[in-house]
VEXDREN-2710 file (C-alpha; in Angstrom, 1 decimal):
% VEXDREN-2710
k/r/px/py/pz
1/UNK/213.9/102.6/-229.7
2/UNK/210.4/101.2/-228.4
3/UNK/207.7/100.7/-229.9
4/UNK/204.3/102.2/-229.4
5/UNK/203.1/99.5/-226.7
6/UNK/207.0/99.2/-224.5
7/UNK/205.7/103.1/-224.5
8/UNK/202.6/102.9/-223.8
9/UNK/203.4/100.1/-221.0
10/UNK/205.9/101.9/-219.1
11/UNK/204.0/105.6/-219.1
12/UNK/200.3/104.3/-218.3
13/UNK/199.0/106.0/-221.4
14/UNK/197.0/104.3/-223.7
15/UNK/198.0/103.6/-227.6
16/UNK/194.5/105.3/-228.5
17/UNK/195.6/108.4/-226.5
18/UNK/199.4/108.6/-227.5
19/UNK/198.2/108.5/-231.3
20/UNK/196.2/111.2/-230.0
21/UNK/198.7/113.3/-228.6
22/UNK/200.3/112.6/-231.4
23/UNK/197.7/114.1/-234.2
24/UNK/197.1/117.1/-232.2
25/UNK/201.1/117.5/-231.8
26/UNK/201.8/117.3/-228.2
27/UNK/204.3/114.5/-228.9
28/UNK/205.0/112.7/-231.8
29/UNK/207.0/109.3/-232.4
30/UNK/210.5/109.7/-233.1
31/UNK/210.3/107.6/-236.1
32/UNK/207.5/106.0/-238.4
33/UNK/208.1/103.2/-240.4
34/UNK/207.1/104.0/-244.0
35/UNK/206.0/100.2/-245.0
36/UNK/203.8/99.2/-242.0
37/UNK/203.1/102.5/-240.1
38/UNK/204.2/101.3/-236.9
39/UNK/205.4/104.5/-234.7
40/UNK/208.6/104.5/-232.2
41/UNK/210.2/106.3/-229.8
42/UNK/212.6/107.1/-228.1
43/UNK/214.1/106.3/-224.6
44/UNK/214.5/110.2/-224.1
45/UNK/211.3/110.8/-225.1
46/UNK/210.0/108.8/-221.5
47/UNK/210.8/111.9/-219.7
48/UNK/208.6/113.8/-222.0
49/UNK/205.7/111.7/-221.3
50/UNK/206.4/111.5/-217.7
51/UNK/206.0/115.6/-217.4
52/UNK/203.3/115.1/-219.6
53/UNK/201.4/112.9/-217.1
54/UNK/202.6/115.2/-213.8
55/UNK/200.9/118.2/-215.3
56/UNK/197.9/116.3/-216.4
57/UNK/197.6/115.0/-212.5
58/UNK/197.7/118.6/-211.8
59/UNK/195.1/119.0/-213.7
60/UNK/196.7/121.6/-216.5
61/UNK/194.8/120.8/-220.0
62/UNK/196.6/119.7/-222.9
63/UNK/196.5/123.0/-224.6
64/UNK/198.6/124.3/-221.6
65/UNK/200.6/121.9/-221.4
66/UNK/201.6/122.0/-225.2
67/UNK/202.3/126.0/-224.7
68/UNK/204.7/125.1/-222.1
69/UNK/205.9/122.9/-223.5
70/UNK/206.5/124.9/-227.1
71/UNK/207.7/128.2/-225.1
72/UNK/210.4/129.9/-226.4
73/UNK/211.2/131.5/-222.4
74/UNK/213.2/129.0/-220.5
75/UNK/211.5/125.9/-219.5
76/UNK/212.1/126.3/-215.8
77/UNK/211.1/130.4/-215.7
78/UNK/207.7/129.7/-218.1
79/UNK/207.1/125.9/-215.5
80/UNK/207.6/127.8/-212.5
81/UNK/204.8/130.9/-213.6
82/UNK/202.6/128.2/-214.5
83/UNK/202.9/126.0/-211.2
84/UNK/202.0/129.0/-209.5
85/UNK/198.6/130.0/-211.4
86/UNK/197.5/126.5/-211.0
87/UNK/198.2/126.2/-207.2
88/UNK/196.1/129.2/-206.8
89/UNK/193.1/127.9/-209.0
90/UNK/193.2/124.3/-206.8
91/UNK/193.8/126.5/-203.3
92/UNK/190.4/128.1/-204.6
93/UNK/188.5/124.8/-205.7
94/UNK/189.7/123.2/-202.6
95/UNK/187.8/126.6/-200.1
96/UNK/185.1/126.5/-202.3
97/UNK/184.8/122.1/-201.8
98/UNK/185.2/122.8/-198.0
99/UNK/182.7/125.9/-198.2
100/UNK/180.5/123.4/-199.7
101/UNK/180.4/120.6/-197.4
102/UNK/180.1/122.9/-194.5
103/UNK/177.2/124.5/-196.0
104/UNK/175.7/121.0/-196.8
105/UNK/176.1/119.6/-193.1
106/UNK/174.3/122.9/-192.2
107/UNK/171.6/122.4/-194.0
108/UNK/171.6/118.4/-192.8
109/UNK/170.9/120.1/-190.0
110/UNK/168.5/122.3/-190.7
111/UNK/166.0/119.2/-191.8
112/UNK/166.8/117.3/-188.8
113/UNK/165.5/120.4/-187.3
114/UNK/162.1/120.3/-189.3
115/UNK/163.4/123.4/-190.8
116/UNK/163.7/124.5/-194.5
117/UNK/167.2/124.4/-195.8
118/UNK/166.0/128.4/-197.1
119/UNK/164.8/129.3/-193.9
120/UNK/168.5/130.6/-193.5
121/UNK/166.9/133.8/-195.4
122/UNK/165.2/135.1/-192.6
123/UNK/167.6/135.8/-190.8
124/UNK/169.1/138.1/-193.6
125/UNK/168.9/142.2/-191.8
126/UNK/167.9/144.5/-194.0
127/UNK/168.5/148.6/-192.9
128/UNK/167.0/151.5/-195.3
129/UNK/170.2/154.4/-195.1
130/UNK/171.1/157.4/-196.7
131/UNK/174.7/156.8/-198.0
132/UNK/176.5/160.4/-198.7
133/UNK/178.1/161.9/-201.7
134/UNK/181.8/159.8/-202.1
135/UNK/184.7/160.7/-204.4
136/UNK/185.8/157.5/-205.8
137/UNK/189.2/156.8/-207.3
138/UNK/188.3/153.8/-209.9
139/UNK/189.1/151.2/-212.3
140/UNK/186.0/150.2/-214.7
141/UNK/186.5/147.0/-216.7
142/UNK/184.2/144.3/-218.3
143/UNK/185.2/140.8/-215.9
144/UNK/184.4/137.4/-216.3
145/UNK/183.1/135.7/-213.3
146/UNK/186.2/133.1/-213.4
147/UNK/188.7/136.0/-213.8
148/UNK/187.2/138.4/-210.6
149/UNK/189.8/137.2/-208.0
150/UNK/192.5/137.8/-210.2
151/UNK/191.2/141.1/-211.2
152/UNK/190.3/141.7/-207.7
153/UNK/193.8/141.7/-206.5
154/UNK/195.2/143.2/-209.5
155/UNK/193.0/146.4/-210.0
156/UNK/193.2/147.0/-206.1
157/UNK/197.2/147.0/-206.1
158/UNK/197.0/149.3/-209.3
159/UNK/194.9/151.8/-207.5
160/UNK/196.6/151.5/-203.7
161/UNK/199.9/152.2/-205.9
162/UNK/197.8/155.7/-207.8
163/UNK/197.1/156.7/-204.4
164/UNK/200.5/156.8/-202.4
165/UNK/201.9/158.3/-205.7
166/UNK/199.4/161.1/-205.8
167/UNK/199.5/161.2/-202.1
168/UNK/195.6/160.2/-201.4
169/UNK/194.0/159.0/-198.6
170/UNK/191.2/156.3/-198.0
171/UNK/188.3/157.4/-196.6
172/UNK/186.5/154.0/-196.6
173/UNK/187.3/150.3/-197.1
174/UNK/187.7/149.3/-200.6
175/UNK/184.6/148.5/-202.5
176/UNK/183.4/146.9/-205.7
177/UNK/180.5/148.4/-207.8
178/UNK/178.1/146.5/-210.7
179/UNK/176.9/148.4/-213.1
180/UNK/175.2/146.0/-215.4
181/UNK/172.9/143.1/-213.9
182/UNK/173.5/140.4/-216.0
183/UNK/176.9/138.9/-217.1
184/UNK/177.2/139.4/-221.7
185/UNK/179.6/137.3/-223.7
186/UNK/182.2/140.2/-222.6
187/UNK/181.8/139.7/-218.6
188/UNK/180.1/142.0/-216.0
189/UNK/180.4/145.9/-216.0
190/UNK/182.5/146.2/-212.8
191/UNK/184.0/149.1/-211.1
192/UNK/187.0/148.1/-208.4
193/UNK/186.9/151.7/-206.3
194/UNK/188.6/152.9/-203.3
195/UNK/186.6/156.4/-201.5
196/UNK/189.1/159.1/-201.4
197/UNK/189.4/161.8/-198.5
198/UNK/190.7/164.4/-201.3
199/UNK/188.8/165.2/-204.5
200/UNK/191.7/165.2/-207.0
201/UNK/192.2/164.6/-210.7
202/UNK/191.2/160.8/-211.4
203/UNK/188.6/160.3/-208.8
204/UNK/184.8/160.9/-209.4
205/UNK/181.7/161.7/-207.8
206/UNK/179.4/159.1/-206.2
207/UNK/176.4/159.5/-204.6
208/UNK/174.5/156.4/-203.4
209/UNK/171.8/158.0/-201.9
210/UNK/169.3/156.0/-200.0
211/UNK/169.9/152.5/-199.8
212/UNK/169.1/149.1/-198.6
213/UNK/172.0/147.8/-196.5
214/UNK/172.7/144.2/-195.1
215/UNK/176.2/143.5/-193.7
216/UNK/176.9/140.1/-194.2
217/UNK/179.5/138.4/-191.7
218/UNK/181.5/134.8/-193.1
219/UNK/181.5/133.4/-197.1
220/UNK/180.8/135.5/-199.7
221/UNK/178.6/132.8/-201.0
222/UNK/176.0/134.0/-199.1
223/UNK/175.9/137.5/-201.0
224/UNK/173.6/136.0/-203.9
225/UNK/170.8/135.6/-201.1
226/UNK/171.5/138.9/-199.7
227/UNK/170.4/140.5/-203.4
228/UNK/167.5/138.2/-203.6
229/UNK/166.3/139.2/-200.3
230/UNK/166.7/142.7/-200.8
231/UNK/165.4/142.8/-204.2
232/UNK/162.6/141.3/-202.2
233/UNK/161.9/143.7/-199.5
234/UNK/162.5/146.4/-201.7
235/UNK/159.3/145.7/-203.7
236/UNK/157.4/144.7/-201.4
237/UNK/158.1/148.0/-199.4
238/UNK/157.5/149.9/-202.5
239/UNK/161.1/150.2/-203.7
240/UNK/163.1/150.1/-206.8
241/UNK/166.8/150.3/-207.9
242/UNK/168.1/153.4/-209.1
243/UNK/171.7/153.0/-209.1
244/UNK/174.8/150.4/-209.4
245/UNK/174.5/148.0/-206.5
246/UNK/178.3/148.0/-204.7
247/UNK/180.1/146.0/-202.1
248/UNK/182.0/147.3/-199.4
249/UNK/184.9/144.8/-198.1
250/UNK/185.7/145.9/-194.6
251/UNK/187.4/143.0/-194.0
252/UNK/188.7/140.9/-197.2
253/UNK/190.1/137.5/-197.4
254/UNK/194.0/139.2/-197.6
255/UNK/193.1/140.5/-194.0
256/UNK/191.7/137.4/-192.5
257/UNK/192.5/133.5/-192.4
258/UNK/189.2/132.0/-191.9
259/UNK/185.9/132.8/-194.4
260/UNK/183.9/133.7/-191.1
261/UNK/186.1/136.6/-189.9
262/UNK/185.1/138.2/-192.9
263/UNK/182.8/141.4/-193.3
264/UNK/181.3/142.9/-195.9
265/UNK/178.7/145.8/-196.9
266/UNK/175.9/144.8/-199.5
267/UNK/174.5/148.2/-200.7
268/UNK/171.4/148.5/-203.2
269/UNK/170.1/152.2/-203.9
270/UNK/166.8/152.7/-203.9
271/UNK/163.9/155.2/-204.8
272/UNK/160.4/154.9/-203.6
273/UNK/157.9/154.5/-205.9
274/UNK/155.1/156.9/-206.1
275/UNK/151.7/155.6/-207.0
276/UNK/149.0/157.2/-208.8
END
């Protein structure tokens, strides 16, 4: 047996932070002595800590890694799903890292240009168009902003699959549309859509009508400044929104393996305004 500091020693973790683990059951001393309290543990129990400390430098919280830990699936089957989901979430903090630093020598250069790092939005195209009527085959879901890859992927693969079982065809690059324009406590009302050839059972009628359209070539970090310039021009031109603002991915980032071969379609439908 050891006691609490040999543990402590040989794993790296603290005495604060293994009575810790401890009280919130992650892993507990093998035996406490009755008369003075002091905790021990076991030599097996070093492995446990070890895999502890991997997940934790893979940055899994200690909730996780007590469910895996507590799963009744074998360890190895439940370790491996997990792995998996948390590669994916670093892949995607390291893009969005890189994303950031080039954007932040770009605008290093921008000021050693005597520009504004926002003069980036004139350059932003804005086209009025009249979209036509669309049947849509859809999937309609509250999202949280964290979960819209996942869902993303998902609901697109759910609705590809409808399709070559009903025997439809695309008529149009996938697209995503957002009903609601602010995010509630249950996510944003979002519709993942593909635009069918064939009207058939399951799809529904779209019709866009005029809009404002802006195609936006690279990150889709730039798409917030699209909306904002559009929502811009469109009342200053006398303009308002009249119907759920969509995105059409004609390129998406399963198609491409760099951020600037990517395209997509910003649509906002408009009305004019008529004043008295």
């Amino acid at each position: 047996m050891l006691t609490i500091g040999e543990f402590s020693n040989i794993c790296r973790v603290s005495t604060k932070t293994l009575r810790y683990y401890a009280e919130i059951g992650l892993i507990l001393p093998e035996e406490i002595n009755p008369e003075n309290g002091y905790r021990y543990y076991s030599i097996k129990q070093l492995e446990t800590m070890l895999f502890i400390n991997r997940l934790k430098a893979y940055h899994f919280s200690l909730e996780e890694i007590k469910t895996i830990l507590e799963s009744k699936e074998t360890m190895d089957d439940k370790l491996y799903a997990a792995l998996n989901k948390k590669k994916r979430e670093i892949s995607m903090q390291v893009i969005m890292y890189r994303n950031t630093l080039e954007q932040i020598d770009s605008d290093i250069s921008s000021l050693k240009e005597g520009k504004s790092i926002m003069s980036y939005m004139e350059d932003i195209g804005i086209e009025l168009v009249e979209v036509s009527k669309m049947y849509l085959l859809s999937i309609r879901k509250m999202i949280q902003e964290q979960d819209f890859p996942d869902e993303y992927g998902y609901c697109f693969r759910k609705l590809f699959k409808k399709m070559k079982e009903k025997g439809l065809t695309a008529s149009a690059p996938p697209m995503v549309l957002f009903h609601g324009d602010e995010y509630s406590s249950f996510g944003l009302d979002t519709e993942f859509a593909v635009p069918i050839k064939e009207y058939a059972t399951g799809t529904r009628d779209f019709y866009p009508g005029l809009c404002l359209k802006t195609v936006v070539h690279g990150s889709y970090s730039q798409l917030s400044s699209v909306y904002a310039k559009q929502i811009e021009w469109a009342e200053k031109e006398g303009y308002v929104n009249c119907n759920a603002l969509y995105e059409v991915y004609v390129t998406s980032s399963s198609e491409v393996s760099q951020e600037s071969e990517l395209i997509t379609e910003v649509y906002y439908p408009v009305k004019k305004i008529l004043r008295k």
